[in-house]
N, C-alpha and C positions, 0 to 999 in steps of 0.2 A: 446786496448792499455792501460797499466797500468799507472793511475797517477803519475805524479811525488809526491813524499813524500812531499817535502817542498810547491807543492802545493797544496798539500791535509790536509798540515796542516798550513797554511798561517794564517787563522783567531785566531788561538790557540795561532802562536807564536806573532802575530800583540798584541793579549790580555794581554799577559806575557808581550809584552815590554811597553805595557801602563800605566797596574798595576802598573808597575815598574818606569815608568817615570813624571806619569801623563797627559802627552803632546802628544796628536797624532801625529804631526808633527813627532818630535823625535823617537816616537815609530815606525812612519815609516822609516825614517832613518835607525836605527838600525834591520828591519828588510831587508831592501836593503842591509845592509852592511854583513847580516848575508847569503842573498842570494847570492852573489859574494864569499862569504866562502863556500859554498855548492856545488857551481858551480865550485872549483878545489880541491874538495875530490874524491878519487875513492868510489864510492855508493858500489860496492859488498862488500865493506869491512867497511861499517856500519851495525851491526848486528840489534842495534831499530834506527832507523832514528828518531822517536818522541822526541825520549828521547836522540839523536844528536844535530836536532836543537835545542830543548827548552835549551839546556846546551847551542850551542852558541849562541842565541836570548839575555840569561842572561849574560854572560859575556860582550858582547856588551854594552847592557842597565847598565851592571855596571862601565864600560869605562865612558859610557857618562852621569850616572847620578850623576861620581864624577867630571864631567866638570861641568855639569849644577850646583850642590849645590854651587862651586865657583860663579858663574854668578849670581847666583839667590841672592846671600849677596845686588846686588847691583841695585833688584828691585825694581823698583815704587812702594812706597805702599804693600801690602798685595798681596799675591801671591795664586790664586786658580788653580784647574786644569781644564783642554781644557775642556771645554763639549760637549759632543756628542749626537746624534739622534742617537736613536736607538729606537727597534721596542719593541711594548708590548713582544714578547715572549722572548726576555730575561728576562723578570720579573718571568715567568715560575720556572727559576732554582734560587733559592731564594739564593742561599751563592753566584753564580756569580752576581747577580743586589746588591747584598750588598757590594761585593769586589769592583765594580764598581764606585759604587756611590759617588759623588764628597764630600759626608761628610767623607767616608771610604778615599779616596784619600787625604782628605788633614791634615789626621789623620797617613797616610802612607807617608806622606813629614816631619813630624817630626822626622822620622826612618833614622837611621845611611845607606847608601849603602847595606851594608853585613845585615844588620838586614832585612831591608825588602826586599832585594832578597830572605832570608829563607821563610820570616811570605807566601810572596806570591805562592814561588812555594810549602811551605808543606802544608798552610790552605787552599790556593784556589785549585790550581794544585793537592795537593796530593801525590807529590815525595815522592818518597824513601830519608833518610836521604840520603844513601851513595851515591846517584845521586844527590844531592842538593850539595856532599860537593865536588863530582869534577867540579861541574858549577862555584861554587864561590872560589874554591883551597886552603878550608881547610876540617879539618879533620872530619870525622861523630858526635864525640865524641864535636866537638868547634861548630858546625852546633846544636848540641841539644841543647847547653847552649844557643847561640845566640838567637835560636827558641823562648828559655822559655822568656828569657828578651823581645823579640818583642810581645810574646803573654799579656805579661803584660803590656804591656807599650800600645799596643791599646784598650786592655780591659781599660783600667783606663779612654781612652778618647774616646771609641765609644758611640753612642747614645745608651740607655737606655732600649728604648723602641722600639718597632717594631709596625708599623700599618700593616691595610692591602692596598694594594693598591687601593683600593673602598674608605677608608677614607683619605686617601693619597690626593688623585684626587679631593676630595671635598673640601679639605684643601684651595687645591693650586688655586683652581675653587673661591673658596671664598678669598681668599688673593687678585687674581687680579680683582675683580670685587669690592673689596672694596678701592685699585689701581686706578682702573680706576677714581673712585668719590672721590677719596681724601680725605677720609673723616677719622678722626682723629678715633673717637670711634669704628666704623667697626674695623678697625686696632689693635684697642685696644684690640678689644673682641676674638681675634681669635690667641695673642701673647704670650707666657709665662710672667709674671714680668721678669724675668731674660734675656729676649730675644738677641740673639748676632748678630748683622748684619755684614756679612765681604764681602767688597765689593773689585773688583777687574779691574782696568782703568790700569794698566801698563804703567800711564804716557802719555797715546794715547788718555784716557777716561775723564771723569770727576766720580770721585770718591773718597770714603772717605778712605783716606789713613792711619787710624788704623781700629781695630775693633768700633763698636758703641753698646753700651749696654744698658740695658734697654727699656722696654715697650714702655712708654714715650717718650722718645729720639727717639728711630727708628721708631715710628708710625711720628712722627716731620718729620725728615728726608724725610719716602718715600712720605706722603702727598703731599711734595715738590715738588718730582718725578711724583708724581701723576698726579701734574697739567700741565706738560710736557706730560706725558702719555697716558694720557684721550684721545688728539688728534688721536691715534694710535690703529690699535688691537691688542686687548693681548689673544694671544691661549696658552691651555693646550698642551704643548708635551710631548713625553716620552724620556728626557733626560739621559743617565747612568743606563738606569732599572727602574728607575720611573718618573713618571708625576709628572713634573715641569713646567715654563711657558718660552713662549718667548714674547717680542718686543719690542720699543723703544724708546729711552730718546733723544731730540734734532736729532731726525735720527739716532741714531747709534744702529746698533742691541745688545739686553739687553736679556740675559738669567739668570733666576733665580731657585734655589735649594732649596726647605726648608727640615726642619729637623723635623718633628710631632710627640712628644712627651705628652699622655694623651691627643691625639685630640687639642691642640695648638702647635702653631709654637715657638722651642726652640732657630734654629740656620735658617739664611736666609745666603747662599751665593749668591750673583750678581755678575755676570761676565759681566765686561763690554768692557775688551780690545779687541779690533777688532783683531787682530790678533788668540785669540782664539777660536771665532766665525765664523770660516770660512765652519764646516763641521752639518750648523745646518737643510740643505736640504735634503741630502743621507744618511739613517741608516748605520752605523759603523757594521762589522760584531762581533761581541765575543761571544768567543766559551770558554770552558775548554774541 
């Protein structure tokens, strides 16, 4: 019996609408809402089914992600995206763990709807312009321009530098083991001067509701954490394609992202709103 199409490509379109939203939840939304479209098409009269859904997975996620930027004016604090468990071998395919990756995501919330529906489906995905421009229903030719502005506009704020996942993991292995002990100088030694902490409580958490900069400041800050912390274990997971940490501040589950540039840590995200730590048990599927 021949698979269905939309489930044989469920995990591709679930990826597209995450990329695109940041927000699992959402992303699955918009793929239910895209499977109820599917489910009163006649099939014989889709010629690529891949390149059916992905076109309405994005439409969809563009409905909803010019809901969400409304809504989002009017968040608590500093807003990161959902983070997910996922398994070493998405690290494998090294442009999808970087599409992924909560630095890459909250680099693609700065992008206009129509922008980063292009950057995602031609950088990550690989579309055809002219399938890119009937998803978001403009022209091949306003689809390139868009393209080029979005490739700039991440270029100018993606991280720098690439590790390897081996120094990655040792980073992050040494962050929370100097976490655990609270200790000012560990913290020190392992931070950029420039270092950016952006923390994220949604109002639900306790969190710092700008960014926090500098070395200094932020070793202060988590020390603080620390000695909440210390009580608790702190494991290495593989969050978004790479090894990040989990565990807990006052009981509430605490997931954290770093950013490892030149073997120190540049940029820390902490996600601490409970609501986006809900999927930190079951790996997430993503596929391209």
């Amino acid at each position: 019996m021949t698979k269905d199409p939309f489930v044989a490509h469920r995990s591709l379109l679930f990826t597209v609408a995450y990329e695109m939203l940041g927000s699992a939840a959402d992303a699955e939304d918009v793929v239910q809402e895209s499977w109820l479209r599917w489910a009163d098409v006649d099939h014989s009269q889709v010629r690529d089914p891949r390149a059916y859904l992905v076109r309405t997975v994005t439409r969809q996620a563009l409905n909803r992600l010019r809901t969400l930027s409304r809504s989002r004016e009017d968040y608590v604090g500093e807003w990161l995206p959902e983070p997910l468990l996922t398994s070493p071998d998405v690290a494998e395919d090294v442009e999808l763990a970087e599409s992924v990756s909560i630095a890459m995501l909250t680099v693609l919330e700065t992008l206009g709807p129509a922008e980063r529906a292009v950057f995602v489906l031609r950088e990550v995905f690989e579309l055809p312009y002219g399938e890119i421009a009937e998803a978001i229903g403009k022209s091949a030719t306003a689809v390139r321009q868009i393209g080029r502005r979005a490739r700039e506009h991440v270029a100018a704020r993606r991280p720098r530098v690439q590790v390897s996942r081996t120094e990655q993991q040792a980073v992050v292995e040494r962050f929370l083991a100097s976490l655990r002990t609270g200790r000012l100088q560990e913290l020190l030694e392992i931070m950029a001067p420039d270092v950016v902490l952006i923390a994220d409580g949604g109002g639900l958490a306790a969190a710092a509701l700008a960014p926090v900069h500098g070395a200094e400041t932020v070793a202060t800050v988590l020390a603080r954490a620390g000695r909440v912390v210390a009580a608790f274990e702190t494991v290495t997971v593989w969050l978004n394609g790479a090894p990040a940490g989990r565990f807990e501040i006052d009981g509430e589950p605490t997931a954290v992202s770093l950013v490892v540039e030149d073997r120190r840590i540049t940029r820390i995200y902490l996600m601490r709103n409970p609501q986006k730590l809900t999927r930190l048990d079951e790996p997430a599927e993503l596929t391209r």
